[in-house]
BABADO-750967 format. One record per atom (N, C-alpha, C, CB): atom name; residue number from 1; x, y, z; residue in one letter; chain. Coordinates in nm, 3 decimals, padded with zeros to 5 digits. Glycine has a CB too. Example, Ala and Ser with C-alpha at 12.3 -4.5 7.8 and 13.67 -1.06 7.14 Angstrom:
residues 2
<"N",1,<01.319,-00.569,00.780>,"A","A">;
<"CA",1,<01.230,-00.450,00.780>,"A","A">;
<"C",1,<01.320,-00.330,00.780>,"A","A">;
<"CB",1,<01.131,-00.447,00.905>,"A","A">;
<"N",2,<01.285,-00.225,00.708>,"S","A">;
<"CA",2,<01.367,-00.106,00.714>,"S","A">;
<"C",2,<01.290,00.003,00.787>,"S","A">;
<"CB",2,<01.408,-00.060,00.572>,"S","A">;
END
This chain:
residues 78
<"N",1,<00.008,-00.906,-01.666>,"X","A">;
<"CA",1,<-00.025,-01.048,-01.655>,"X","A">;
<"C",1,<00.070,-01.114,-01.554>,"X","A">;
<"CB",1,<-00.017,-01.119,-01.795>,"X","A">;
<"N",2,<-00.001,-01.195,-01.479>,"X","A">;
<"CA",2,<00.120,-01.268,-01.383>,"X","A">;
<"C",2,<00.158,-01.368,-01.434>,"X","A">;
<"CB",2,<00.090,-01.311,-01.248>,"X","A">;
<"N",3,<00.304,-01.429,-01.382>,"X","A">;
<"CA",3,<00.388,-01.522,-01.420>,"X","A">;
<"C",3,<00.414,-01.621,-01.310>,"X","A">;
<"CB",3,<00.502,-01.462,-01.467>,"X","A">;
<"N",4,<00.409,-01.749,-01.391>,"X","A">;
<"CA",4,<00.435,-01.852,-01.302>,"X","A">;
<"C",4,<00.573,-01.823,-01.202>,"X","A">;
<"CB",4,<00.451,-01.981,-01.392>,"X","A">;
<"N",5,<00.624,-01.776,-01.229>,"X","A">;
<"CA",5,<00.721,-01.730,-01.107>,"X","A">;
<"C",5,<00.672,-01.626,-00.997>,"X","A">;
<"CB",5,<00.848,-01.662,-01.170>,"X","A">;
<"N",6,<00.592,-01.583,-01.052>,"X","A">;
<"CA",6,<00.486,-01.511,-00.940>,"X","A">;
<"C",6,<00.457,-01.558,-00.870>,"X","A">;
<"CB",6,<00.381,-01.468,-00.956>,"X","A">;
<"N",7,<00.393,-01.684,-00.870>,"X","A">;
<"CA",7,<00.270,-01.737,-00.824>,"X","A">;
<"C",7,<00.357,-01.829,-00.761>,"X","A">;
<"CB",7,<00.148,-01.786,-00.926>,"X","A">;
<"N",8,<00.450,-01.878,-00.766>,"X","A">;
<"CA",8,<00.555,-01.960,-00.708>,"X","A">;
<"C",8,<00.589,-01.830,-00.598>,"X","A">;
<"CB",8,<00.693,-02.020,-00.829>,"X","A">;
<"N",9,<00.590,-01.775,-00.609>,"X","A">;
<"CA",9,<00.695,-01.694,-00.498>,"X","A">;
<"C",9,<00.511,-01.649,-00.391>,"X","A">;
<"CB",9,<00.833,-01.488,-00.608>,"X","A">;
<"N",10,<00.462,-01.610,-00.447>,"X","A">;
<"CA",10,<00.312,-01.567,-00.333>,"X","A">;
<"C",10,<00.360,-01.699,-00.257>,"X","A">;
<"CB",10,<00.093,-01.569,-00.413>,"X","A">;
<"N",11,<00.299,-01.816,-00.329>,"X","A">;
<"CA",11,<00.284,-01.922,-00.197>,"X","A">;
<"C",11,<00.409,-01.997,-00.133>,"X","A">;
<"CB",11,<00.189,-02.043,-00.239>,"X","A">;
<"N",12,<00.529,-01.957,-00.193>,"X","A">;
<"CA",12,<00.620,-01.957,-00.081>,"X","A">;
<"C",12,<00.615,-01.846,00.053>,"X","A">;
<"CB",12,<00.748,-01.942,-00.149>,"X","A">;
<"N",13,<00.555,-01.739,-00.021>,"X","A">;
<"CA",13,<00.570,-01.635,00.093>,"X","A">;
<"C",13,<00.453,-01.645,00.211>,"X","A">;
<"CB",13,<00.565,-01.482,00.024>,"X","A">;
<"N",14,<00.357,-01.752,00.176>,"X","A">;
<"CA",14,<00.267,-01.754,00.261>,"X","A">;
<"C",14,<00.248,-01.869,00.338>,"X","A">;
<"CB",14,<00.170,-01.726,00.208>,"X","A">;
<"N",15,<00.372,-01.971,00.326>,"X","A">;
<"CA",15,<00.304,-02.113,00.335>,"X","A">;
<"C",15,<00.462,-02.182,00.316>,"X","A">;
<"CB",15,<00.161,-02.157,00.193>,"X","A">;
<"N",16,<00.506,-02.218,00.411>,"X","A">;
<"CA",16,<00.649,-02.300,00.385>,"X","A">;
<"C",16,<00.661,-02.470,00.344>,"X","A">;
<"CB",16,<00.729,-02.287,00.527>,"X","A">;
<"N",17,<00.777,-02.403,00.197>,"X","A">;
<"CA",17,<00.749,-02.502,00.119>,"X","A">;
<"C",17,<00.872,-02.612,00.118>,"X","A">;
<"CB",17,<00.718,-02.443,-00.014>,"X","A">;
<"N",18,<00.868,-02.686,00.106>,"X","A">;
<"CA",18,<01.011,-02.804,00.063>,"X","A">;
<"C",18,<01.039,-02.746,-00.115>,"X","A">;
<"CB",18,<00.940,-03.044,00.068>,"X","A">;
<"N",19,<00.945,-02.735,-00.159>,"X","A">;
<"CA",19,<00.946,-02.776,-00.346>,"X","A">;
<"C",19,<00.804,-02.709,-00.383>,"X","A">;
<"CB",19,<00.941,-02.990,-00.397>,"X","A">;
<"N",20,<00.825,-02.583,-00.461>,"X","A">;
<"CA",20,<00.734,-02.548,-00.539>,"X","A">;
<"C",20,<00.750,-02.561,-00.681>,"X","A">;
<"CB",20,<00.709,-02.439,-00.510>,"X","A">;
<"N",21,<00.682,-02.586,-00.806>,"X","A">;
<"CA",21,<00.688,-02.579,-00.917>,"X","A">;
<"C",21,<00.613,-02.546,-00.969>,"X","A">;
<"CB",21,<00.712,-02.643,-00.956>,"X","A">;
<"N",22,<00.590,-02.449,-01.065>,"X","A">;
<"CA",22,<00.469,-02.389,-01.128>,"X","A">;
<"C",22,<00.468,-02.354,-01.280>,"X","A">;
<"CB",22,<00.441,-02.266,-01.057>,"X","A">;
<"N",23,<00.384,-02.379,-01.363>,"X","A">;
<"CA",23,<00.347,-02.330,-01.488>,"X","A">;
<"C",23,<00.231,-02.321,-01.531>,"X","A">;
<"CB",23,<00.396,-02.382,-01.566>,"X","A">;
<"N",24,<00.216,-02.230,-01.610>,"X","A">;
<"CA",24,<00.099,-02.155,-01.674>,"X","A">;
<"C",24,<00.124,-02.073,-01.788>,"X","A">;
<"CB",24,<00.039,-02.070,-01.581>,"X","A">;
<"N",25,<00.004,-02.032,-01.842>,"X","A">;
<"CA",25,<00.008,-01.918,-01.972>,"X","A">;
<"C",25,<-00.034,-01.766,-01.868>,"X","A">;
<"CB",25,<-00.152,-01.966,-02.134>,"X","A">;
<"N",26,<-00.045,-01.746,-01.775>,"X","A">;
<"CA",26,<-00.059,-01.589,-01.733>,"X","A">;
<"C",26,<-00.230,-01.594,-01.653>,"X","A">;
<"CB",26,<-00.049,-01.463,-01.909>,"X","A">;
<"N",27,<-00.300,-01.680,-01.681>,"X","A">;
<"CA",27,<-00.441,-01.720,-01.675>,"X","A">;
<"C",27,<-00.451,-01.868,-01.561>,"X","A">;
<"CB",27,<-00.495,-01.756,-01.852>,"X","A">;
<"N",28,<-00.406,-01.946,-01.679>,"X","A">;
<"CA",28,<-00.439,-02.077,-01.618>,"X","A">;
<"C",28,<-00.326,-02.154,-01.552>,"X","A">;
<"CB",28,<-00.496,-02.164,-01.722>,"X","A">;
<"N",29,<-00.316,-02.172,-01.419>,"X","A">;
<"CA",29,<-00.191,-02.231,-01.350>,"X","A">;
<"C",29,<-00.180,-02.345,-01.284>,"X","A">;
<"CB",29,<-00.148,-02.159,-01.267>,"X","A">;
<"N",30,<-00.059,-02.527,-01.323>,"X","A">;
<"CA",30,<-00.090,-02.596,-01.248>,"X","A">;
<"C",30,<00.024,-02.583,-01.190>,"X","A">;
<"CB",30,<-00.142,-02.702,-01.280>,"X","A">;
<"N",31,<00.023,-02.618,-01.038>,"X","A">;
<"CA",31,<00.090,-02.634,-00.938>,"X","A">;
<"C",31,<00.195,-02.746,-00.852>,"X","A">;
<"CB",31,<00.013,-02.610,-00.893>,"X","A">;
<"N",32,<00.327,-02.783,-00.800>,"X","A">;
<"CA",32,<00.311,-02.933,-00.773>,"X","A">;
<"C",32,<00.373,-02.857,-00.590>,"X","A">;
<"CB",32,<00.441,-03.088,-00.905>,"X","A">;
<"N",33,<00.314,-02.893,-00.529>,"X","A">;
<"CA",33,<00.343,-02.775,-00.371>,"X","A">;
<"C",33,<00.353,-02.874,-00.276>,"X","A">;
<"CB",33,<00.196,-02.648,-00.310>,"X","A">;
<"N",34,<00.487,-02.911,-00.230>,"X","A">;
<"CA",34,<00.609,-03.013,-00.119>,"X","A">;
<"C",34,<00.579,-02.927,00.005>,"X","A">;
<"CB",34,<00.824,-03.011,-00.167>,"X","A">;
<"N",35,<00.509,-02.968,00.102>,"X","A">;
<"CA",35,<00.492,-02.875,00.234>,"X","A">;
<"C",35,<00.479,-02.981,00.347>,"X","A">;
<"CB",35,<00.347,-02.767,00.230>,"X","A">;
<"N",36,<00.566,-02.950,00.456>,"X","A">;
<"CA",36,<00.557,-03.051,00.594>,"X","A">;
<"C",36,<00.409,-03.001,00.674>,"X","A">;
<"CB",36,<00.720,-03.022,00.719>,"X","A">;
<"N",37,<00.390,-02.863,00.636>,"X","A">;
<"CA",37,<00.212,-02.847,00.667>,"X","A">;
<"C",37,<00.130,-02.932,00.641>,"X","A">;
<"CB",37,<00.143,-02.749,00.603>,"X","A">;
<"N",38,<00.096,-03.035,00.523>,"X","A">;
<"CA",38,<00.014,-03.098,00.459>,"X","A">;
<"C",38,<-00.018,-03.195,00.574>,"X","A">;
<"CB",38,<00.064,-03.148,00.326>,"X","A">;
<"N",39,<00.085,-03.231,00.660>,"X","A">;
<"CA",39,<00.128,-03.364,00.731>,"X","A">;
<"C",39,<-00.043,-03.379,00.805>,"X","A">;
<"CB",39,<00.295,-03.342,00.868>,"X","A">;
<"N",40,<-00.101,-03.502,00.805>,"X","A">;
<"CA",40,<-00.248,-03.490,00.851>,"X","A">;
<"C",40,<-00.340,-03.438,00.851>,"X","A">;
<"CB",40,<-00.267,-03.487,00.917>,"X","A">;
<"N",41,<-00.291,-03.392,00.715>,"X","A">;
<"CA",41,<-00.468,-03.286,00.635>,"X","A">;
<"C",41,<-00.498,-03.335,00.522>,"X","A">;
<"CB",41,<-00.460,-03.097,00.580>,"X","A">;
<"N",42,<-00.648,-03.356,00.484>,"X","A">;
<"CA",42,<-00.695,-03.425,00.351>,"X","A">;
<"C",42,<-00.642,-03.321,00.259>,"X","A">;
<"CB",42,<-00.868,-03.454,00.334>,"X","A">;
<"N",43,<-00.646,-03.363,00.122>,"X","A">;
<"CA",43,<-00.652,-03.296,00.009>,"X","A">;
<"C",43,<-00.708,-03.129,00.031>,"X","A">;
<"CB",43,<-00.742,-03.386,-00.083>,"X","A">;
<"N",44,<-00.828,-03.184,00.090>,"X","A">;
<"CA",44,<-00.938,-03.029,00.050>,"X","A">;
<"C",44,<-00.796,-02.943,00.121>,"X","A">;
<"CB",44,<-01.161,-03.000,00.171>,"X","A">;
<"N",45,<-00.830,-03.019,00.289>,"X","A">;
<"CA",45,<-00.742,-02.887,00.344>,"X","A">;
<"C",45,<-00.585,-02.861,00.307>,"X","A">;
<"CB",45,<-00.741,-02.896,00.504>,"X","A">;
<"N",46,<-00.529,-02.938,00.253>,"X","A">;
<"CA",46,<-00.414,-02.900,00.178>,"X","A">;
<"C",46,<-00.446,-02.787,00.094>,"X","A">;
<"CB",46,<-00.363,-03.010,00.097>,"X","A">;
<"N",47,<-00.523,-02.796,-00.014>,"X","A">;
<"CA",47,<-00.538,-02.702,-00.066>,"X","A">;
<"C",47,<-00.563,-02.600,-00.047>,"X","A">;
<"CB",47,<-00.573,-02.712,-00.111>,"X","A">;
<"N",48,<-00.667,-02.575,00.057>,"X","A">;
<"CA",48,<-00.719,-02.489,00.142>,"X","A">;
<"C",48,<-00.609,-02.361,00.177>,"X","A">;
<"CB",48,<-00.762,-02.574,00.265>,"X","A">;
<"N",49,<-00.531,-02.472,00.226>,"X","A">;
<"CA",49,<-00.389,-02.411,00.296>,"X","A">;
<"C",49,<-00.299,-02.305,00.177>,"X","A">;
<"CB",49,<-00.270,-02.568,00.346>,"X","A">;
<"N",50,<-00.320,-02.375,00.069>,"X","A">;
<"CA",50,<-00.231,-02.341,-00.084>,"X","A">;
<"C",50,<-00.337,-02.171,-00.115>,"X","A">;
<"CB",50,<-00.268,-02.525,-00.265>,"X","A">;
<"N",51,<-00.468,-02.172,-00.068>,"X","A">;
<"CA",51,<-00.541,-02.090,-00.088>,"X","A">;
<"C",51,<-00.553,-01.947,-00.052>,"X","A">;
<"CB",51,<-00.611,-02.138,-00.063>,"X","A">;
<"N",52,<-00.550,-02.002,00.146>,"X","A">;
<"CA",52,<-00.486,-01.957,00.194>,"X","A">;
<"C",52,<-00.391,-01.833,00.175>,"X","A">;
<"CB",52,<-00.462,-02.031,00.211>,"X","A">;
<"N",53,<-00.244,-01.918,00.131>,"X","A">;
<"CA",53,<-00.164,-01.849,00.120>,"X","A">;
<"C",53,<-00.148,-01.738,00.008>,"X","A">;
<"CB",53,<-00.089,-01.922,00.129>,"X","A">;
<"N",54,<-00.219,-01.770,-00.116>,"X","A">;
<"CA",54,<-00.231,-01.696,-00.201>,"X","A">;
<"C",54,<-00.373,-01.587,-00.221>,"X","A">;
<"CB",54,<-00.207,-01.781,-00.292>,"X","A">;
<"N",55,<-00.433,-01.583,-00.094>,"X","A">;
<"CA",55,<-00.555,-01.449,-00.005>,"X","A">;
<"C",55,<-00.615,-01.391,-00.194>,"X","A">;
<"CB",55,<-00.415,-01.239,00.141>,"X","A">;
<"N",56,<-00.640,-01.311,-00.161>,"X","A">;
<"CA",56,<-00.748,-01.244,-00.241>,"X","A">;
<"C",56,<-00.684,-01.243,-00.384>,"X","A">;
<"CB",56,<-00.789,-01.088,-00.184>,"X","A">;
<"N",57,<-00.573,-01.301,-00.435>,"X","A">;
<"CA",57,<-00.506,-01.296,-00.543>,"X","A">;
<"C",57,<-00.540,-01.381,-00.628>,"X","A">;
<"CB",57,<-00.394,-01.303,-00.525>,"X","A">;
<"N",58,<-00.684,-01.493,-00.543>,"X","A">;
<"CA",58,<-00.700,-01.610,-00.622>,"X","A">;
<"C",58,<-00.813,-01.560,-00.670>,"X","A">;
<"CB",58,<-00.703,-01.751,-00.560>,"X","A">;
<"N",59,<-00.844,-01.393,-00.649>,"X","A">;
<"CA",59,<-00.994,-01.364,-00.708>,"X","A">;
<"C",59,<-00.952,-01.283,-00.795>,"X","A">;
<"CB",59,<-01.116,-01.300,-00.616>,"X","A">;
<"N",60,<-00.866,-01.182,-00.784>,"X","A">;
<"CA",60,<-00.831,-01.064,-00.873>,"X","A">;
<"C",60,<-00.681,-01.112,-00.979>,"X","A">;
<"CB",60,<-00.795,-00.915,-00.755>,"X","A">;
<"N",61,<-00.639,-01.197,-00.937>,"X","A">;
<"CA",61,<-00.497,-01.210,-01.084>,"X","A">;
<"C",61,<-00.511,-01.372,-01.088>,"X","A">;
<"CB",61,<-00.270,-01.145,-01.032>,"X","A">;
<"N",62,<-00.529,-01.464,-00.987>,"X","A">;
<"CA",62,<-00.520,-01.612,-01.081>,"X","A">;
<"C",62,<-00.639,-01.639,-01.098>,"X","A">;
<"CB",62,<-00.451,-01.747,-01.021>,"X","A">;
<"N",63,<-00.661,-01.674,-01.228>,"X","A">;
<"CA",63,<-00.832,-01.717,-01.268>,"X","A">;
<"C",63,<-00.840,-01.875,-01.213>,"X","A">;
<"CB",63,<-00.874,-01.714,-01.475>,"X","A">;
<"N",64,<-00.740,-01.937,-01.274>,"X","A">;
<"CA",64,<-00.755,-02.089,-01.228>,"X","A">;
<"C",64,<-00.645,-02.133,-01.138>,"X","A">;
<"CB",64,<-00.754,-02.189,-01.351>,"X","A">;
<"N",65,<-00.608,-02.240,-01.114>,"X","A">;
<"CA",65,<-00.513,-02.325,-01.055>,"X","A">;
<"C",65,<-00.565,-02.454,-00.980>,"X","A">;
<"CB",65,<-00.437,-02.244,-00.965>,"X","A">;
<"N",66,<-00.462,-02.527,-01.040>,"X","A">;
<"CA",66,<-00.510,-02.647,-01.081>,"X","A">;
<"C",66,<-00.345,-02.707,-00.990>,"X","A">;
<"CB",66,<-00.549,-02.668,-01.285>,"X","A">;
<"N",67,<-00.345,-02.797,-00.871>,"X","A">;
<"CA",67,<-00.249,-02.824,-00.775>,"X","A">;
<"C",67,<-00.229,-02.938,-00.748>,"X","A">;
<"CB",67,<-00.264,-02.774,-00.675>,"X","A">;
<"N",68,<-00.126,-03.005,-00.761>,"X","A">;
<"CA",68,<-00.090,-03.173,-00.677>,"X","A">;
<"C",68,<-00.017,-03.094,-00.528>,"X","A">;
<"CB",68,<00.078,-03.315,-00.798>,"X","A">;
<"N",69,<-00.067,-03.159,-00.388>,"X","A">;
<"CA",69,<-00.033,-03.143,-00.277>,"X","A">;
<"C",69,<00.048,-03.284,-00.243>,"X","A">;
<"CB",69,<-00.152,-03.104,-00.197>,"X","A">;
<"N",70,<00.168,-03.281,-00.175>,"X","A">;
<"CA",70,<00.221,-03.352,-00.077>,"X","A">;
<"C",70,<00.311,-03.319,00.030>,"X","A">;
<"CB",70,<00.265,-03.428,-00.126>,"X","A">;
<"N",71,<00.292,-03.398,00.152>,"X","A">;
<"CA",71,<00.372,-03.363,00.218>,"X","A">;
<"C",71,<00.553,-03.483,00.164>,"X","A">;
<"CB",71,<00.285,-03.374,00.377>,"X","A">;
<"N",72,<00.663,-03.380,00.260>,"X","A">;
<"CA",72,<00.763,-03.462,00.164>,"X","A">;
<"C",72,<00.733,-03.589,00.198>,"X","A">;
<"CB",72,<00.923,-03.436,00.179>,"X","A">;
<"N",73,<00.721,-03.684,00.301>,"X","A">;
<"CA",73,<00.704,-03.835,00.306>,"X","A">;
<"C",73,<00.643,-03.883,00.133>,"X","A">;
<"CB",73,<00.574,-03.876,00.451>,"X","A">;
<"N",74,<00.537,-03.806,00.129>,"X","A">;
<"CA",74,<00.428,-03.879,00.021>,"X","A">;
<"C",74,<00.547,-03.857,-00.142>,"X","A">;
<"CB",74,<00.219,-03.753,00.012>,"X","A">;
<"N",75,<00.579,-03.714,-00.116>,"X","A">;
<"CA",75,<00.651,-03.675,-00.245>,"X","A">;
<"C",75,<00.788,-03.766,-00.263>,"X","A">;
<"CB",75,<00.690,-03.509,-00.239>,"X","A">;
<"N",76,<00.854,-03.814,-00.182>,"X","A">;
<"CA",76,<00.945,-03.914,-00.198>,"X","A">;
<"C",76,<00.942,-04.039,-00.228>,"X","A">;
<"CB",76,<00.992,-03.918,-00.122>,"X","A">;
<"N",77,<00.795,-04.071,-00.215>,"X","A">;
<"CA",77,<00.754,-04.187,-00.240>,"X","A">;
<"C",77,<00.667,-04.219,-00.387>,"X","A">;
<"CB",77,<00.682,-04.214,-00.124>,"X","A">;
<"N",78,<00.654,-04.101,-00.430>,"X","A">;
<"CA",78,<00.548,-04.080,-00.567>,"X","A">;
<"C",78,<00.697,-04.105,-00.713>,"X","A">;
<"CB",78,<00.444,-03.845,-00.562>,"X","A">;
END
């Protein structure tokens, strides 16, 4: 079963982060993902990007994930 520290470390390794945080039961995972990438991309493609980085792993080991995106401007301000 994968672990939220897993899943924290895939999308650091794919996708440079300011601030990842992650928890889950092994199944279901929400996300909070600080990236200067985000900078002038909607939601979708933020996520996109979060998707991206975590490639075919979002078909075969994470069933769900469930993500707040910001870039740091937005996250300093939330």
């Amino acid at each position: 079963m994968i672990t939220p520290e897993q899943v924290k470390s895939y999308i650091e390794e794919g996708l440079a982060c300011q601030s990842v945080q992650v928890s889950g039961d092994g199944h279901h995972f929400e996300a909070v993902i600080v990236s200067a990438a985000f900078a002038g991309k909607n939601k979708v493609q933020q996520h996109q990007l979060v998707y991206r980085a975590l490639g075919e792993r979002m078909r075969e080991e994470i069933h769900a994930l469930s993500m707040q995106t910001y870039t740091p401007e937005d996250y300093a301000r939330k």
